[in-house]
C-alpha positions as CSV (number, residue, x, y, z in Angstrom):
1,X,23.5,-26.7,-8.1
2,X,22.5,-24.2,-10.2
3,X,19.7,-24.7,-13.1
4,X,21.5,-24.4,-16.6
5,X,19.2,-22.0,-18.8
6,X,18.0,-22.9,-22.5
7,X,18.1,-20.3,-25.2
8,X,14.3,-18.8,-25.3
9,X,12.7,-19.3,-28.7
10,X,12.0,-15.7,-28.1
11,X,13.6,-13.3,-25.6
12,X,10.3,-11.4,-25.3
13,X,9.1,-11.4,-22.1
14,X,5.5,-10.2,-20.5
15,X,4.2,-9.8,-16.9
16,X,2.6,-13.0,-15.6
17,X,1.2,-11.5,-12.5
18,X,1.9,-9.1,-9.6
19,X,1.1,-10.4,-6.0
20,X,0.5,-8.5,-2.7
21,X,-0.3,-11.6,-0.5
22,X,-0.6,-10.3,3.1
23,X,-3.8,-11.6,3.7
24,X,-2.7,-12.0,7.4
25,X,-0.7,-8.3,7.9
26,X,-2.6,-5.9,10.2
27,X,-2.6,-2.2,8.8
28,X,0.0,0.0,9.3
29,X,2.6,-2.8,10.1
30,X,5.7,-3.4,7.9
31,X,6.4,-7.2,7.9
32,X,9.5,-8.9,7.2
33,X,9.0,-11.1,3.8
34,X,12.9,-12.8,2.8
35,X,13.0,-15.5,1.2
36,X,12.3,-16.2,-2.4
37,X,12.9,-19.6,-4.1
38,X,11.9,-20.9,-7.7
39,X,11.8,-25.1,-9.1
40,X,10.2,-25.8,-12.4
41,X,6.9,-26.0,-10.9
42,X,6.3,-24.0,-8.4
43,X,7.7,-20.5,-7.2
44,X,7.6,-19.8,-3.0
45,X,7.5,-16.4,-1.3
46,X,7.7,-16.0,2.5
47,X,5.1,-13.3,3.2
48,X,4.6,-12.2,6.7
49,X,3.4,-15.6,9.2
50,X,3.2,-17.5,6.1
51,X,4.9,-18.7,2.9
52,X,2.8,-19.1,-0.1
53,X,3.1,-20.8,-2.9
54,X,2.5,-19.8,-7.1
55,X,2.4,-22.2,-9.9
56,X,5.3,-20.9,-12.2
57,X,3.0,-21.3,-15.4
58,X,0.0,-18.7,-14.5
59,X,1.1,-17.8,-10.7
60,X,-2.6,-19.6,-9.3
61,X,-1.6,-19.8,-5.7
62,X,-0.8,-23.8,-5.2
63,X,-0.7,-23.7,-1.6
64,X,-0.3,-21.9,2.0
65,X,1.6,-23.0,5.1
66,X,0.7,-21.1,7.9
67,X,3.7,-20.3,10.0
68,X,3.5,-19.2,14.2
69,X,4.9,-15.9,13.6
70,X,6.4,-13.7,11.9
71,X,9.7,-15.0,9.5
72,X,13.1,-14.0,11.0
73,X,15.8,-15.9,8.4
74,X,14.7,-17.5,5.4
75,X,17.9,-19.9,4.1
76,X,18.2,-19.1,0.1
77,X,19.0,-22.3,-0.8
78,X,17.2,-25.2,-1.8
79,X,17.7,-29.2,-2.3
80,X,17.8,-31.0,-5.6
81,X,14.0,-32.6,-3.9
82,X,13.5,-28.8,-3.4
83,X,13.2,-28.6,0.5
84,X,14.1,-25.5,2.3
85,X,13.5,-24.0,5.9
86,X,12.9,-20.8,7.9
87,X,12.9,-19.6,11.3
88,X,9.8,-17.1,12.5
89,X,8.9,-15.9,15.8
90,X,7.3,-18.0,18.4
91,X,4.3,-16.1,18.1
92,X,3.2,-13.3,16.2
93,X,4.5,-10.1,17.4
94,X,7.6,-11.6,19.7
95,X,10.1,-9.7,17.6
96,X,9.1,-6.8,18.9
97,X,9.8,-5.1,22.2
98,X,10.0,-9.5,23.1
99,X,11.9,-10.3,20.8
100,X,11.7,-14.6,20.0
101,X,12.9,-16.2,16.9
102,X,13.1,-19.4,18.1
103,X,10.6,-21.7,15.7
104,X,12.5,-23.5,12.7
105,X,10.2,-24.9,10.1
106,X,11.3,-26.8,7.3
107,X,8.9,-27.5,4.3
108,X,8.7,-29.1,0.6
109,X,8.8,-26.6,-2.2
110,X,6.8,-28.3,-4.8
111,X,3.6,-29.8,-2.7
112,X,4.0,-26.9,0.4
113,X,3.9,-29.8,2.8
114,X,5.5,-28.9,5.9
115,X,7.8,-31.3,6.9
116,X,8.6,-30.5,10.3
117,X,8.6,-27.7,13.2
118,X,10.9,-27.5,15.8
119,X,11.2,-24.9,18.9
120,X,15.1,-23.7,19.8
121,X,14.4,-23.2,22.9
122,X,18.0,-21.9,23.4
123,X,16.8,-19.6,20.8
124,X,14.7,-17.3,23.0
125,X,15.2,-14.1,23.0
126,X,17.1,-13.2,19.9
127,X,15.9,-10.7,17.1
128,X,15.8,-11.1,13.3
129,X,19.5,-9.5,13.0
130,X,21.0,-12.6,15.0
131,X,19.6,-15.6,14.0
132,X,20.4,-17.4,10.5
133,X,19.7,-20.8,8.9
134,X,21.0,-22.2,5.8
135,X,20.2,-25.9,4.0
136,X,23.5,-28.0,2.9
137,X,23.6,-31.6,2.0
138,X,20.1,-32.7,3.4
139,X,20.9,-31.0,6.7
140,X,19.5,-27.7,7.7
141,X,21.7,-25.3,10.4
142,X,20.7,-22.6,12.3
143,X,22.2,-20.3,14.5
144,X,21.7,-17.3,17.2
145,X,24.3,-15.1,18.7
146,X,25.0,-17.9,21.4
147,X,24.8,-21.3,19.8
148,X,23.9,-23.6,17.0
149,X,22.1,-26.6,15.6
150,X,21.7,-28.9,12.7
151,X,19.0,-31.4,11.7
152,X,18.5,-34.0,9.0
153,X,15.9,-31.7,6.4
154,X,13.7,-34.8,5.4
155,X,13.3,-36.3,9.6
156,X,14.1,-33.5,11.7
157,X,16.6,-35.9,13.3
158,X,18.7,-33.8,15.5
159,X,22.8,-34.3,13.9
160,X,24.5,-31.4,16.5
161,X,24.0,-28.3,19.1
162,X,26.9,-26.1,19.8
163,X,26.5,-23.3,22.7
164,X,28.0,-20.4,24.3
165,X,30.1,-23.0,26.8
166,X,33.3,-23.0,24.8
167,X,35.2,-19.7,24.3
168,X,33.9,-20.0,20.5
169,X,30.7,-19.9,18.7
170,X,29.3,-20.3,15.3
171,X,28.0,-16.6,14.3
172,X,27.4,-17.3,10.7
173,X,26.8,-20.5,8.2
174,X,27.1,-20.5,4.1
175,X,25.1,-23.2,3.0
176,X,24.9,-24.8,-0.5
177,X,27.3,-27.8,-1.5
178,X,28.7,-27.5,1.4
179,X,28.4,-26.2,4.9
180,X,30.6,-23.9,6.1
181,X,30.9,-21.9,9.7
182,X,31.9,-18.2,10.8
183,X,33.1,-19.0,14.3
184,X,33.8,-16.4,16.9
185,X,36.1,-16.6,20.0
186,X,37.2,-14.6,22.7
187,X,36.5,-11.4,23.2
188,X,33.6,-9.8,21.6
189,X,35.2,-6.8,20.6
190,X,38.6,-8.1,19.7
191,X,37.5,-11.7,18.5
192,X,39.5,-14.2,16.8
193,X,37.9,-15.6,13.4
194,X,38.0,-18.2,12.2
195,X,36.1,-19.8,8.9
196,X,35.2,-23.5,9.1
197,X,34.0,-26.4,6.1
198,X,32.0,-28.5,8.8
199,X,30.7,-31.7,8.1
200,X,27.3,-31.5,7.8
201,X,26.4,-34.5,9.7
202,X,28.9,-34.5,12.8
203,X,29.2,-30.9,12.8
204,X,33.3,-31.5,13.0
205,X,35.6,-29.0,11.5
206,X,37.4,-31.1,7.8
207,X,39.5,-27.8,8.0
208,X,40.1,-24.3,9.7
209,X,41.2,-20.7,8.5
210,X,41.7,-18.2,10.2
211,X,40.9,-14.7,9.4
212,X,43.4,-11.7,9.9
213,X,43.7,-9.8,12.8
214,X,41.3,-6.6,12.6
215,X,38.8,-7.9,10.4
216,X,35.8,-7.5,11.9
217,X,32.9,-9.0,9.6
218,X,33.2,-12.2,7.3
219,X,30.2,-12.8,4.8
220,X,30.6,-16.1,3.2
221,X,29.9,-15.4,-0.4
222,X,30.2,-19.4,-1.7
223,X,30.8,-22.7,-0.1
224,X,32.0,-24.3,-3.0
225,X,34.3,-22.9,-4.1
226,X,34.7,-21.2,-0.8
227,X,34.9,-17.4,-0.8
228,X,34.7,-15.0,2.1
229,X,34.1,-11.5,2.2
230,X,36.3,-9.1,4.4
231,X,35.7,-6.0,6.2
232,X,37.8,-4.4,8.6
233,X,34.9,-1.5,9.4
234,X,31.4,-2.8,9.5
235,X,29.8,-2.4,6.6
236,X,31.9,-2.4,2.9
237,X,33.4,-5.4,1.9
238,X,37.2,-4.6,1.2
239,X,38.5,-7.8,-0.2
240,X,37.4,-11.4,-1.0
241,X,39.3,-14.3,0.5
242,X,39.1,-17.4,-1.9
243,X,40.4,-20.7,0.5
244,X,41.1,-24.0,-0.8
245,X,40.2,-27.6,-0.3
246,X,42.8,-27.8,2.2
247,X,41.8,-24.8,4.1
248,X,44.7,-22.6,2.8
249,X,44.5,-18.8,1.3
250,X,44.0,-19.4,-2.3
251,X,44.1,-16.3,-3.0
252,X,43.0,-12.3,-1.9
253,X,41.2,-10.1,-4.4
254,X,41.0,-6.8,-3.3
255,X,38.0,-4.4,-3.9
256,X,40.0,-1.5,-4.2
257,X,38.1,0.8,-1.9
258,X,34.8,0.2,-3.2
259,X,35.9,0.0,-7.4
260,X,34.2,-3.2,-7.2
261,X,30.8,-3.6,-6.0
262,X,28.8,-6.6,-3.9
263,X,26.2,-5.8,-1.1
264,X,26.1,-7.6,1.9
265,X,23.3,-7.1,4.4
266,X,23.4,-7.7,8.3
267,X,21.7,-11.1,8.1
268,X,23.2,-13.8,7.1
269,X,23.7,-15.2,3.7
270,X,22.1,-11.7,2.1
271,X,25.2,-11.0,0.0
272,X,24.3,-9.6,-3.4
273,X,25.9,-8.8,-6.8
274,X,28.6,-11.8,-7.4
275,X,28.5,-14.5,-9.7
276,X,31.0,-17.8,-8.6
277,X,32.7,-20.9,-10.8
278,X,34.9,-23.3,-10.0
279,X,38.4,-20.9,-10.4
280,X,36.5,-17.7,-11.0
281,X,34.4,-14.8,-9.3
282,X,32.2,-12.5,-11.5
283,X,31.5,-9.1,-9.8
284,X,30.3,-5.6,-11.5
285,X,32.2,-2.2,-11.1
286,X,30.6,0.8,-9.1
287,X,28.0,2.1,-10.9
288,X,29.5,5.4,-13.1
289,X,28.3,8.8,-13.4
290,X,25.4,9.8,-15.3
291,X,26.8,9.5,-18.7
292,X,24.8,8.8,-22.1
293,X,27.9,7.9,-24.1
294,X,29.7,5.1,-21.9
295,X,29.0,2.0,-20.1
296,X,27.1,2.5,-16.8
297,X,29.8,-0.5,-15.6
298,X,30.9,-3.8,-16.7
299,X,31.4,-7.6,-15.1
300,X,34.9,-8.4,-14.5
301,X,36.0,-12.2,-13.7
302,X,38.9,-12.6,-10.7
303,X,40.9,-15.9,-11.2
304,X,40.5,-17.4,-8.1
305,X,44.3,-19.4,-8.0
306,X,45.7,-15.6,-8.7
307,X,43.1,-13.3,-7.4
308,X,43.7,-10.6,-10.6
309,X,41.4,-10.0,-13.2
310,X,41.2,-12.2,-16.3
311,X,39.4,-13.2,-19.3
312,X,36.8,-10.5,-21.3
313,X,34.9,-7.6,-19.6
314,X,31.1,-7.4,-20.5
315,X,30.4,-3.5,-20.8
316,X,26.9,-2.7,-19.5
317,X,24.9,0.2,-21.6
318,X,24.6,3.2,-20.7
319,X,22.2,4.1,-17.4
320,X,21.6,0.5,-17.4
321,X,24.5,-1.4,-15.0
322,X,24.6,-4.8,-14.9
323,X,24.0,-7.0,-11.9
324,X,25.6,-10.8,-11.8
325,X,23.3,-13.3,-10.6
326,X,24.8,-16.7,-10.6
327,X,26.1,-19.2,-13.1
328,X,24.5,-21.2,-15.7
329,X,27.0,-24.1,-16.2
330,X,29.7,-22.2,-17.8
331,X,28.1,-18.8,-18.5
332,X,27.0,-16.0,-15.9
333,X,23.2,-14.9,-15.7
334,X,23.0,-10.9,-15.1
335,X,20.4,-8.5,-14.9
336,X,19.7,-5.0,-15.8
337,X,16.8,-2.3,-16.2
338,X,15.7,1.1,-17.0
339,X,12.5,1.1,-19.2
340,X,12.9,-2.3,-19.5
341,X,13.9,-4.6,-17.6
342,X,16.7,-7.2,-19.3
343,X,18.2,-10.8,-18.8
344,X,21.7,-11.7,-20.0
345,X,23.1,-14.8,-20.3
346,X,27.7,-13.2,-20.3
347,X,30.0,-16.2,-22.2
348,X,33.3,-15.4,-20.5
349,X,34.7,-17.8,-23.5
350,X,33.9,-15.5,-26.3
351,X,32.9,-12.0,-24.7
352,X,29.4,-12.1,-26.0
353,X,26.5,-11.6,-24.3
354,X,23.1,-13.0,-25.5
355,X,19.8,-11.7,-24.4
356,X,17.7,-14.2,-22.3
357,X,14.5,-11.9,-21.7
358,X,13.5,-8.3,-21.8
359,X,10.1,-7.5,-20.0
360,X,8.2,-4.3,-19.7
361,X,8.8,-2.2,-16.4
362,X,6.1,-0.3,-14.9
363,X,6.6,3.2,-13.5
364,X,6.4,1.6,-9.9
365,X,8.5,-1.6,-10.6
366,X,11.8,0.1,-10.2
367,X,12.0,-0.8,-6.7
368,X,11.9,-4.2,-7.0
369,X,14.3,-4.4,-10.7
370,X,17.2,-3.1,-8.1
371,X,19.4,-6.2,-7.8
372,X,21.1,-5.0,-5.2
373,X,17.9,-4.8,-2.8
374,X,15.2,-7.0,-3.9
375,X,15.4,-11.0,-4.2
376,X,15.8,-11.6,-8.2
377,X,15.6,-15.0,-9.3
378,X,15.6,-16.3,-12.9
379,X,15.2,-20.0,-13.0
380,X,13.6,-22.0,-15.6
381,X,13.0,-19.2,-18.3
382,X,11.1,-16.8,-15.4
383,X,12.2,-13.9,-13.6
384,X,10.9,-13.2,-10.4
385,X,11.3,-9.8,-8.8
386,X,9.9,-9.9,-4.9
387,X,10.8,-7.5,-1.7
388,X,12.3,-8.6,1.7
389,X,9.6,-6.0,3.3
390,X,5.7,-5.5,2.6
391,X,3.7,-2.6,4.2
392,X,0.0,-2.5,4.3
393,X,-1.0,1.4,5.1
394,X,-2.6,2.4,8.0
395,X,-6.7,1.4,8.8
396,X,-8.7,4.4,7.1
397,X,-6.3,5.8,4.6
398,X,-6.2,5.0,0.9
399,X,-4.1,3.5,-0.9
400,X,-2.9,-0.1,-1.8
401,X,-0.2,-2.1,-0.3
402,X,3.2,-2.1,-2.0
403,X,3.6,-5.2,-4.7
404,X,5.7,-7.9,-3.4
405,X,6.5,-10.2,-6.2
406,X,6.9,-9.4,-10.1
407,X,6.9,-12.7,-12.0
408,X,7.4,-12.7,-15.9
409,X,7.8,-15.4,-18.2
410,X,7.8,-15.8,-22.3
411,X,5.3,-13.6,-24.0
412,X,2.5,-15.4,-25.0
């Protein structure tokens, strides 16, 4: 669920620290670093083989968990007794030229006690790209290209496996409040696909759509409500498919060739730039031309029964587009930056839009302030800026390695 932001006594906002962890990345290696999650006390970052983790009031590391390899998939959501879970390589260096991502670790947030490590041993073998894992309803599910599993978060029990023997397999999961699949059968080239709300537990459909011939990816964007993303080539995202409780089309918002913007990586669950309620999606128009004198875009809400635009449009200012976030009970958190980088708390009731934080940018912080590419949280009255990649430069040349995580919070 997400966290419902106060009004700040002040928006002001300062930098609480920068961190370039990486203790444990040889030179000249660019390491994989998703994941990014954020509780009241204590803010996590995956880094490399390990996952640290920052108090949120001065960033003093709390603690370290030591991970076999190198993370693969980092799920992005976290329980309400903030547990989450990753899968890394076996070893270091087995997604290379080996390529292993086959150890699922699942750990506790606030104290960075590991709860449990498990080896998917029908796992072997796969890269980054094709395995995923997401957290739903105390249960945590991964996947690779050829099967599937599910395990109690808190015991590690084992609930379910699924594996290439059937005709279909589970190629994606949305996690959340609920768990839902992106199954795969037939032929690999011509597939049938089909979206599924599993039960966490049992791992048994509660109800099945099925996608339109010639759509060849499906993102899922939110479990609950659940919303798909479509693409018939294999990258854009043409059109959002909203499905109901019963497992009917709700409704089909269309993108209109790219007017509307949301980025969707390769790997699973890495879909930015959307903002979901219960009967409504928030999502920000393409970027405009450089222009000084209008908006750079503006957040549109899609009624989810109807799939057309309704309610008030929040301009952005000018150079300065705004990015949705997520909710915050009834009001949508967005971000943008230029000089500065800015909060917004967007009241589709009235129109207005209320400034949560501005924070001073640095001339290098532009990289991470891009919504669309770096992992931006804002939980609790702190924004965390952090990068899904960290390179430390080659042995004998100068120079520092790039900062991975941006954390601000009130100004003092």
């Amino acid at each position: 669920m997400d966290t419902v932001e106060k009004k700040p006594a002040t928006p002001e906002g300062e930098l609480i620290a920068e961190m370039v962890p990486g203790d444990d990345i040889p030179p000249g290696v660019t390491a994989r670093t998703p994941g990014s999650w954020a509780t009241d006390k204590i803010f996590a970052k995956s880094d490399g083989a390990a996952v640290y983790g920052y108090t949120t009031q001065d960033a003093k590391e709390a603690w370290r968990i030591q991970l076999p390899g190198e993370i693969c998939a980092a799920s992005r959501h976290v329980t309400s007794s903030g547990m989450t879970a990753v899968i890394t390589e076996e070893k270091r260096g087995t997604a290379g030229p080996e390529e292993s991502c086959s150890e699922l670790t699942a750990f506790d947030i606030d104290t960075g006690r590991q709860l449990w490590r498990k080896h998917l041993k029908e796992a072997e073998g796969y890269a980054p790209f094709m395995v995923g894992v997401t957290v739903s309803q105390g249960v945590v599910a991964a996947t690779w290209k050829e099967g599937s599993v599910a395990f109690d978060l808190a015991s590690g029990k084992q609930h379910w496996t699924k594996n290439a023997v059937s005709t279909c397999r589970d190629t994606a999961f949305g996690g959340g409040a609920d768990l839902v699949a992106i199954v795969s059968c037939g032929d690999a080239e011509y597939p049938v696909v089909k979206a599924q709300k599993l039960d966490p537990v049992t791992g048994e459909a509660r109800w099945t759509y099925k996608v339109s011939p010639g759509i060849k990816t499906v993102e899922v964007l939110s479990t609950r409500p659940t919303l798909l993303g479509l693409s018939a080539g294999d990258a854009l995202t043409t059109d959002i498919a909203a499905v109901g409780d019963n497992g009917k089309l709700r409704s089909l918002i269309r993108l209109e060739g790219g007017r509307y913007k949301i980025d969707c990586e390769t790997v699973m669950e890495r879909c930015r730039g959307l903002a979901v309620s219960q009967d409504r999606v928030y999502l920000a128009t393409k970027d405009s031309e450089f222009d000084l004198e209008k908006p750079a875009n503006k957040i549109v809400g899609f009624d989810l029964d109807t799939g057309k635009v309704v309610g008030k449009s929040f301009p952005a200012r000018p150079l300065q587009p705004l990015v949705p976030l997520r909710m915050s009970g009834d009001k949508v958190i967005a971000y943008r930056s230029l000089s500065n980088g800015v909060v917004v708390s967007l009241d589709p009731a009235t129109g207005k839009q209320e400034v949560l934080m501005i924070h001073p940018l640095g001339d290098d912080d532009s990289r991470l302030a891009n919504a669309y590419r770096s992992e931006v949280l804002y939980e609790h009255g702190r924004l965390f800026l952090s990068s899904t990649t960290m390179e430390q430069p080659p042995k004998g040349e100068e120079g520092d390695a790039d900062t991975v995580v941006l954390m601000y919070g009130p100004a003092s």
